[in-house]
N, C-alpha and C positions, 0 to 999 in steps of 0.2 A: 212610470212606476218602476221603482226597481227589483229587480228580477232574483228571486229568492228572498225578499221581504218577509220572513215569517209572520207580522201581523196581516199582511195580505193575504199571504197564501192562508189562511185560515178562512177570511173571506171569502176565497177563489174555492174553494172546493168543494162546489156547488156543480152539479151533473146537469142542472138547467141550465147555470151558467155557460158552462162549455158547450151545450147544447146553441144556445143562443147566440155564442162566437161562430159557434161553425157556419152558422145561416149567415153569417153576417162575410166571411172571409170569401174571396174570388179566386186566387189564387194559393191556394196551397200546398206545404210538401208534406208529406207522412212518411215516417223516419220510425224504425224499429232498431232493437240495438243491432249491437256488432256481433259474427256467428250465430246468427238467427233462429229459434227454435220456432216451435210450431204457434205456440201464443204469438211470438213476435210479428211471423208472415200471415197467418190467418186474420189476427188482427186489426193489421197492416191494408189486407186485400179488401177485408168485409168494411171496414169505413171508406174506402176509396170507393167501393162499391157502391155503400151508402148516400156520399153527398155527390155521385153521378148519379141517381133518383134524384138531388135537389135540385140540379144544371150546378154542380159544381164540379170543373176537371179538377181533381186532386193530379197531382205526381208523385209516384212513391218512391221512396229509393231504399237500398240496404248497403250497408259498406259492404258486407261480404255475398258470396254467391247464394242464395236460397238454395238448402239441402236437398237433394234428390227427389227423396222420403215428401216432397210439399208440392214439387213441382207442375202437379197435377192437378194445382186447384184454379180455378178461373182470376183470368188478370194477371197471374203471377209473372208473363210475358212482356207485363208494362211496369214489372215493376225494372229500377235502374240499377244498376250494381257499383259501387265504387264512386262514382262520380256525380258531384252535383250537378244538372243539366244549366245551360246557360240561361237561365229565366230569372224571370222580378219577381219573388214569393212576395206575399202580404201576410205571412201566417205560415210555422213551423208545428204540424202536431206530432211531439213524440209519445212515441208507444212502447210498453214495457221497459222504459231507460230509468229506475234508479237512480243514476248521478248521468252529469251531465256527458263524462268520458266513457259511456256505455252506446252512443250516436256515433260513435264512431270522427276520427281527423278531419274528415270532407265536410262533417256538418255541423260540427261544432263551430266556426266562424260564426255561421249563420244566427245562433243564439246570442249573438253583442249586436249584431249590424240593425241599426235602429231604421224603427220604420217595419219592422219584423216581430209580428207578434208571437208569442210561444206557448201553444198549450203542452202541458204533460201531462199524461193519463197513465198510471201506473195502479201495482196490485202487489208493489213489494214493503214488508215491513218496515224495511229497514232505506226505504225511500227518499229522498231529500226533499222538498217542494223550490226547485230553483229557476223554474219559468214563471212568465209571466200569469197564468191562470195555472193553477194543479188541481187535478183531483186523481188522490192516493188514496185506494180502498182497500187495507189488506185484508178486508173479510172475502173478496172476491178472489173464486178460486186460479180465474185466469182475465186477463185485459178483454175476451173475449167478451165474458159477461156484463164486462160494464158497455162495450162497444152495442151489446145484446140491449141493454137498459137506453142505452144513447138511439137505436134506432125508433123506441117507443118514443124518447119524447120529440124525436125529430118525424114521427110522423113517417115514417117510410114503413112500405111492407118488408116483410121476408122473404125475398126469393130462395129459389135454388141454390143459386150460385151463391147468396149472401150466408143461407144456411150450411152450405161446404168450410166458408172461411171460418165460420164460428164452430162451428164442432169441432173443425181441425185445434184451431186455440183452445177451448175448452178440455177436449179430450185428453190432448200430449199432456198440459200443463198439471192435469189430476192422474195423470200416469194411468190413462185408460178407466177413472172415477175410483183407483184403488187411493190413493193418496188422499189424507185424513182435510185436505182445505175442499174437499169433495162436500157439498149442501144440497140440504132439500132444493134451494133455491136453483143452485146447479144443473138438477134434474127436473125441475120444471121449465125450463130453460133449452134443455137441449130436446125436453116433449114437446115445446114449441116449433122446435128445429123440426124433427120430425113432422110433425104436423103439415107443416109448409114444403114437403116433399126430400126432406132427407134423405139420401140412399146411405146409410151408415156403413150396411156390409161391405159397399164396395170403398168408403174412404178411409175403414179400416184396413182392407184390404191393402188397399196405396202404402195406408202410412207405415203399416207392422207387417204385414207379408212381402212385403217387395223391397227390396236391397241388392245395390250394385256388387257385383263379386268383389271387386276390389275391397268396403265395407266389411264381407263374410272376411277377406284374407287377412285385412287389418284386425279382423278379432281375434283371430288364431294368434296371431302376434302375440297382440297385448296381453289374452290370459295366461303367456308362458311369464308374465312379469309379474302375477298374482302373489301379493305377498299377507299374511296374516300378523296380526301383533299377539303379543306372548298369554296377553288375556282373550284371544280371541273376540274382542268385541269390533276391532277396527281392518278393514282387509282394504288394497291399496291397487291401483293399477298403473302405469307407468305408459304414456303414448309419446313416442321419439319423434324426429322429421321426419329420420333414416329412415324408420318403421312406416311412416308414408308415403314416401318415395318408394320405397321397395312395393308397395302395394298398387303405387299409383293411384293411392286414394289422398284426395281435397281435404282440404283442414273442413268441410261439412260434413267430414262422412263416420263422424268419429263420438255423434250427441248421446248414445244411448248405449254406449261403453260401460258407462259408472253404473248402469246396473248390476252388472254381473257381478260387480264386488257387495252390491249392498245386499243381492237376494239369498248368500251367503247363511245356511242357519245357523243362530249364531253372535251374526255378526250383526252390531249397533248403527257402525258408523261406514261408509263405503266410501273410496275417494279415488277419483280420478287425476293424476299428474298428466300433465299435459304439454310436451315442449313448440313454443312458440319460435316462428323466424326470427323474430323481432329479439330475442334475447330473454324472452321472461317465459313464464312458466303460468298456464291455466289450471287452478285447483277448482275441481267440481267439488261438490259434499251432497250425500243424500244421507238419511239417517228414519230409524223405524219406528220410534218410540221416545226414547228416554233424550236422547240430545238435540238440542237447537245446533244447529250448523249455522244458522243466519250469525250469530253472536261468533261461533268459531271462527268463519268466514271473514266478521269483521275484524277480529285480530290483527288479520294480513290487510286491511282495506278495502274486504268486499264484503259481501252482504246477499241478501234474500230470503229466502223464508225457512221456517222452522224447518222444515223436511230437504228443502233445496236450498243450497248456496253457494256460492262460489266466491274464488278472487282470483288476480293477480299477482305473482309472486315475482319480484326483480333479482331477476338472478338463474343459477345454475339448477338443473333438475335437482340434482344430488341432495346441495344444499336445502330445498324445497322441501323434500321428503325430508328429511332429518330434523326439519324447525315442523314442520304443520305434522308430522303423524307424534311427535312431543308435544304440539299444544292439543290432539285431539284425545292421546291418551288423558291427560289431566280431565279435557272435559267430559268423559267418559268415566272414570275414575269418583268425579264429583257425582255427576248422574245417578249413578249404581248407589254408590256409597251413602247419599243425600237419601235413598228410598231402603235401605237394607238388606242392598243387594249384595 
């Protein structure tokens, strides 16, 4: 079959389906995107978790390091960083990956080399179906809850540790269940979690109370780069190398930045600039109401959801800033203006 067939993947997005792959695969790898958020690793851990209830050893890996803020949740020890291990996969399942260049250099091969089959389970709108099975749910608030769905029909309980990785994904991805992709279904969901012996206070505690000082130092940084637009609907933040090296903080320690800009009263649209080694520039976008950023997003060639998005920008910070906070006024501009504001 070939791999992004949109009349397939129509077929393929079937959650029993992928269900009934999973029993059937022996060796597998489970692949989250590239700078890892809390959906990605939690995930990531609670399906690997999963089909070792079946006798299935998954392996997992992540191109980049697992954030601080995660590293506390069970398994996260096995999972791999950077490198694909030297084994025979029979089976690629990625997690939260949108396009295929969101797995990251190391594992992208892996997606041509035949004999290797490719599930992607995703929850972003703006999604592509380019494996060989997909199932893209963008009603689901995070990959968690489909992972949540997937262990119902694989017949697994909820453990402890299963319920740790799934709140973590749920949780971050609904911005603590303040963020509007937040559902009843959500919260019956995470009552479940509970149920099956959740301690929530304390993996709140991990995730939002506890931060490397380096983190705190980078923030002082970054808010002195705070900048507003003339309508005040759009405020900007600006993260250098320099500004991580001087801090000694990890390109992971930098995820929950773009808030400060969005929670702004005010302000519509929040954006984090981002400078990469590599030469290019990460645009974050959150937004409160009135603007899709997934659509902004996709202007530059990324994508995600109404409230969160992001891309890649090739090129110089400067320039960065100067093209995305001019296409974000327009889209802001329309927003307002389209309702009579």
């Amino acid at each position: 079959m070939e791999k992004g067939n949109p009349v397939e993947a129509m077929i393929n997005r079937s959650l029993p389906a992928i269900a009934a792959e999973l029993r059937r695969v022996k060796n597998p790898l489970l692949v989250g995107h590239v700078m890892p958020d809390g959906d990605s690793v939690g995930s990531t851990l609670a399906l690997g978790l999963l089909l070792e209830k079946l006798g299935i050893a998954a392996t997992m890996l992540s191109q980049d390091p697992v954030p601080a803020a995660y590293r506390f949740l069970p398994g996260v020890d096995r999972i791999h960083i950077g490198v694909v291990p030297d084994m025979s996969f029979d089976c690629v399942v990625l997690l939260d990956c949108s396009v295929p260049e969101r797995v990251g250099e190391a594992v992208q091969p892996l997606l041509s080399r035949p004999g290797v089959k490719v599930l992607n389970i995703d929850h972003h709108v703006s999604a592509l179906p380019f494996a060989d099975y997909n199932y893209i749910d963008p009603s689901a608030a995070a990959v968690g809850e489909i992972i949540f769905d997937l262990a119902t029909l694989l017949g697994v309980d909820l453990t402890p540790d299963i319920a740790a990785c799934l709140y973590t994904a749920i949780v971050t991805d609904t911005g603590s269940f303040r963020y509007e992709n937040t559902s009843a279904g959500t919260h019956r969901r995470v009552a479940r979690l509970i149920e099956n012996g959740l301690e929530v206070g304390s993996i709140n505690t991990q995730i939002y109370d506890e931060k490397p000082l380096a983190a705190v130092k980078l923030l002082h940084l970054v808010l002195e780069t705070l900048t507003l637009s003339e309508c005040g609907r759009i405020a900007w933040l600006k993260l250098t190398t320099a500004m991580e090296e001087q801090c000694g903080a990890g390109r992971v320690e930098a995820e929950d930045l773009i808030n400060y800009a969005r929670v702004i009263q005010g302000v519509e649209v929040g954006i984090l600039f981002r400078e990469m080694p590599e030469g290019q520039v990460k645009v974050g976008f959150r937004s409160k109401r009135m603007v899709d950023v997934s659509v902004l997003a996709s202007k530059f060639g990324g994508g995600g959801h109404p409230r969160a998005a992001g891309c890649m920008f090739e090129g110089k910070l400067a320039d960065a800033v100067i093209l995305v906070i001019a296409a974000a006024e327009k889209s802001v501009r329309e927003a307002f203006d389209g309702r009579g504001h």
